[in-house]
N, C-alpha and C positions, 0 to 999 in steps of 0.2 A: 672349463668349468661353467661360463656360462651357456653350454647349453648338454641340457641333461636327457635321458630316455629315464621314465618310470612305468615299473609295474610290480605286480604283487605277487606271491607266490604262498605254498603251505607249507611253514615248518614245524614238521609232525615231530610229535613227543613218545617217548620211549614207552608206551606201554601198549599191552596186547589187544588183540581187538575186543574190543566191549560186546560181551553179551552177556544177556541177565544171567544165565546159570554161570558163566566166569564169576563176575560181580557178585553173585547171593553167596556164591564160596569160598571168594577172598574175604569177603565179611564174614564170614564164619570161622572162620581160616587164624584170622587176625583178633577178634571176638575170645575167642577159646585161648590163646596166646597169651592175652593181655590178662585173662581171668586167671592162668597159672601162673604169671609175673607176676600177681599182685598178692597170690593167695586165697583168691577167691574161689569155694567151692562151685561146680555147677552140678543144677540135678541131674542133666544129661551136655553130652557137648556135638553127638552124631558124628564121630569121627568116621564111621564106617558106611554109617546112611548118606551123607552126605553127598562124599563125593562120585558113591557108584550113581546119585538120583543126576549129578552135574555131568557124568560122561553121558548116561542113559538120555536127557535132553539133547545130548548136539545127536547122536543114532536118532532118535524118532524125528529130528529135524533133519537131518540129509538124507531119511526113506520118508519125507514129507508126510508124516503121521503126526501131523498137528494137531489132532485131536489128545492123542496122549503127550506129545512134548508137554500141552499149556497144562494138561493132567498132574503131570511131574513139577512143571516149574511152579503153579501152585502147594505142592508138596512140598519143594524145596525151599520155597519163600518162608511159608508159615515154620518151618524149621529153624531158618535164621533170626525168626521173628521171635521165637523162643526164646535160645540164646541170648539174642539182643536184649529182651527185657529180664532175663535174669541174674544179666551182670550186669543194669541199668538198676536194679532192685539193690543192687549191692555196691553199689559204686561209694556209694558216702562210707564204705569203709576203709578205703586206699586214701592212702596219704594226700595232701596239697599236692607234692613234688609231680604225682602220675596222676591226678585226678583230671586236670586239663584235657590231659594226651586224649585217655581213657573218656572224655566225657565230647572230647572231638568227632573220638569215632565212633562213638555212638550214634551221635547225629549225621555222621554223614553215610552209617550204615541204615537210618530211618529215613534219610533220602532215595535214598537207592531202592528200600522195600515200598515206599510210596509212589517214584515214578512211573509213568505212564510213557508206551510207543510214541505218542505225538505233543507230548507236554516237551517244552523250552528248558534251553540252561539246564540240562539233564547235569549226570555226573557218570562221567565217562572212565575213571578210571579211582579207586581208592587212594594214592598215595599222588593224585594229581588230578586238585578239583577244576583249576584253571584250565584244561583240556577242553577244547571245545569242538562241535562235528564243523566242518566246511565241507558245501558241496563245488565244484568248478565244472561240474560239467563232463568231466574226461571219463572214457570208456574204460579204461581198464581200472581205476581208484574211483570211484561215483562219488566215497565218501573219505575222508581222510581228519586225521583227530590229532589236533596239535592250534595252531597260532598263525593267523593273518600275518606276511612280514612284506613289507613294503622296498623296495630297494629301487635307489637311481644308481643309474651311473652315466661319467659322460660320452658325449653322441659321439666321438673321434676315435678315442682309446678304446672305452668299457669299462675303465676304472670306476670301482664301487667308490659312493662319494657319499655314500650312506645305509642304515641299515636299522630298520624300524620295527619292533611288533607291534602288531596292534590288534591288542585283547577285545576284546568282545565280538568280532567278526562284523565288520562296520563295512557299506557299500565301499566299495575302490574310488569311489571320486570324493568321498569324504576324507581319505587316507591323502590325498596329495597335496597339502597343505603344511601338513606335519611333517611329510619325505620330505618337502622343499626347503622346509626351514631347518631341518636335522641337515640334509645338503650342503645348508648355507653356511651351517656353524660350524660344519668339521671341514670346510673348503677356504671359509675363509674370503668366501665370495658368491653373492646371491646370484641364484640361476635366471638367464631373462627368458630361456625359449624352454619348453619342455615337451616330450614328444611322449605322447601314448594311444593305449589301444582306446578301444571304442565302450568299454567298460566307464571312463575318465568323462564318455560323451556330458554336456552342460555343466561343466563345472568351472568354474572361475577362478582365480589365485590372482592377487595388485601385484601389477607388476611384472607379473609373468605371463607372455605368451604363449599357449597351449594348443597343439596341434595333434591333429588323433585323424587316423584313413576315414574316408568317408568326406571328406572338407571338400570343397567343389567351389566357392566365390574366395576369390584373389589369392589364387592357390598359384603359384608360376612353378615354372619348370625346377628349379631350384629347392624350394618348399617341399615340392613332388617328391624329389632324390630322397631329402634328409627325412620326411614323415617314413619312407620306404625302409629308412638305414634299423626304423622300429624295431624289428623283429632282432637284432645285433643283441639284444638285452639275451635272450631266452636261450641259445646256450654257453652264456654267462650261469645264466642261475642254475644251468642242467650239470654244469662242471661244479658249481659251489655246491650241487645236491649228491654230487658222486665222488669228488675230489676233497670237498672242503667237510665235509659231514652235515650237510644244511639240513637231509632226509631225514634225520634222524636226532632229536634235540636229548641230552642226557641229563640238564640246571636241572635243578629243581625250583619250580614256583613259576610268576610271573616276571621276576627279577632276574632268573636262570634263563628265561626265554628272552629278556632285551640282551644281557651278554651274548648268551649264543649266537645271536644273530649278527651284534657288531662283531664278535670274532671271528665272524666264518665268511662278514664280508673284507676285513684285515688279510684273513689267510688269501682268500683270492687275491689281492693287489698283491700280497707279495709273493707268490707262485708264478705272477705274470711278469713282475722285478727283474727274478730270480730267471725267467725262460729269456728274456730280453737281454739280461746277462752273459747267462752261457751261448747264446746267439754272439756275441761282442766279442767274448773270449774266445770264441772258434775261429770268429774273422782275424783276430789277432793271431793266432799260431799258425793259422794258412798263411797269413803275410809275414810273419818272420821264417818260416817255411822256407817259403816263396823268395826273400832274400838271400836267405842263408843257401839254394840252391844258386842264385844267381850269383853269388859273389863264388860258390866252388867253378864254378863254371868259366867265370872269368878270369881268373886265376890260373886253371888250367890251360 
């Protein structure tokens, strides 16, 4: 336990990929819903306009006829926009009990008509505001929509010895202070060495010595091995993303996103328990086997 590997991964949230003609339709979609749950008349709801203008958009976008997509998606906007204010018109007539709900998603459907391509803290999905874009870098996923998680584990085993989200999509060398200390309290013992990638580079933690590739002064052959054993963490997290459900988060909120993450670094320790086990139990029926041949043998 005292000495840990950290790094960071995405664990992406359950919902479809975000684009504005999805988004202007689920708001409409959801809009028109709530105005017949509550009894409210609408003058029009576009059930029909609607979603042939939301297929029509992804077609003029995969034959790159951006000139008519932004055509339509303007179309479709000012249609939701419609909508939107004239169950916003009518809102003070529904009850306390649904007014909340109803006056929620209003506002997060006048989010969604007001955002801009390169405006911040967008809103990526209706029914999950807390969704946020990360970029990493990687050629086949550029962008991925879910929650920064942080996770050690230690340098020997692999054993997860912690398992962190951390909301707002903050630098990795800001996040390892938090891993270290979440570490500490469910180990039951503070980390003194920790090893990461070069992400981590100038970062500081009392107490703890931090080693990331690239270190060259009073680096010894030793030091060398264990900074190397780094890369030990990554399919760890590629089995918790395929094995444990890490790829795919289903909580709801940002509360659903700290469970998830501690449970899906639980279910890894005990997968590894449980293969370390049936390894034991094998060795034991080869060797009672193995006796129970030697003693017919002897015998005979």
């Amino acid at each position: 336990m005292k000495r840990v590997i950290v790094d960071t991964t995405v664990m992406q949230k359950a919902i479809a990929h975000p684009t504005d003609s999805r988004l202007l339709e689920r708001c409409r979609e959801h809009l028109v819903k709530a105005a017949a749950r509550h009894g409210l008349k609408l003058r029009q709801n576009y059930n029909r306009e609607a979603p042939r203008l939301a297929l029509q958009i992804g077609r003029y976008a995969h034959a790159k006829q951006f000139k008519r997509m932004r055509k339509s998606l303007r179309t479709l906007r000012s249609r939701v926009g419609r909508v939107m204010r004239d169950v916003e018109r009518q809102a003070a007539q529904v009850g306390d009990s649904g007014r909340a709900a109803l006056l929620e998603l209003i506002a997060r459907t006048k989010r969604i008509l007001s955002q801009k391509p390169k405006d911040k803290n967008k809103l990526y999905a209706l029914h999950a505001p807390e969704v946020e874009c990360l970029a990493k870098g990687k050629a086949r996923t550029p962008y991925e929509f879910g929650v920064k998680v942080s996770i050690p584990t230690t340098h020997k085993e692999g054993l997860v010895v912690g398992m962190r989200s951390m909301p707002g999509n903050p630098y990795d060398g800001h996040t390892l202070a938090e891993a270290l200390e979440q570490a500490g309290i469910l180990s039951d013992a503070k980390p003194d060495v920790a090893i990461v990638d070069r992400g981590y580079k100038g970062v500081a933690v009392d107490g703890v010595k931090i080693y990331h590739p690239g270190l060259r002064r009073g680096i010894t052959r030793t030091l060398r091995a264990m900074i190397r054993r780094r890369s030990a963490i990554e399919p760890a997290i590629g089995h918790m993303k395929t094995d444990g459900r890490l790829d795919r988060n289903w909580l709801t909120g940002a509360l659903g996103d700290a469970v998830h993450a501690v449970l899906c670094g639980a279910g890894h320790n005990l997968r590894m328990i449980l293969r370390k086990l049936r390894l034991f139990y094998a060795l034991v029926l080869i060797a009672s086997l193995l006796n129970r041949t030697v003693a017919t043998l002897s015998t005979a």
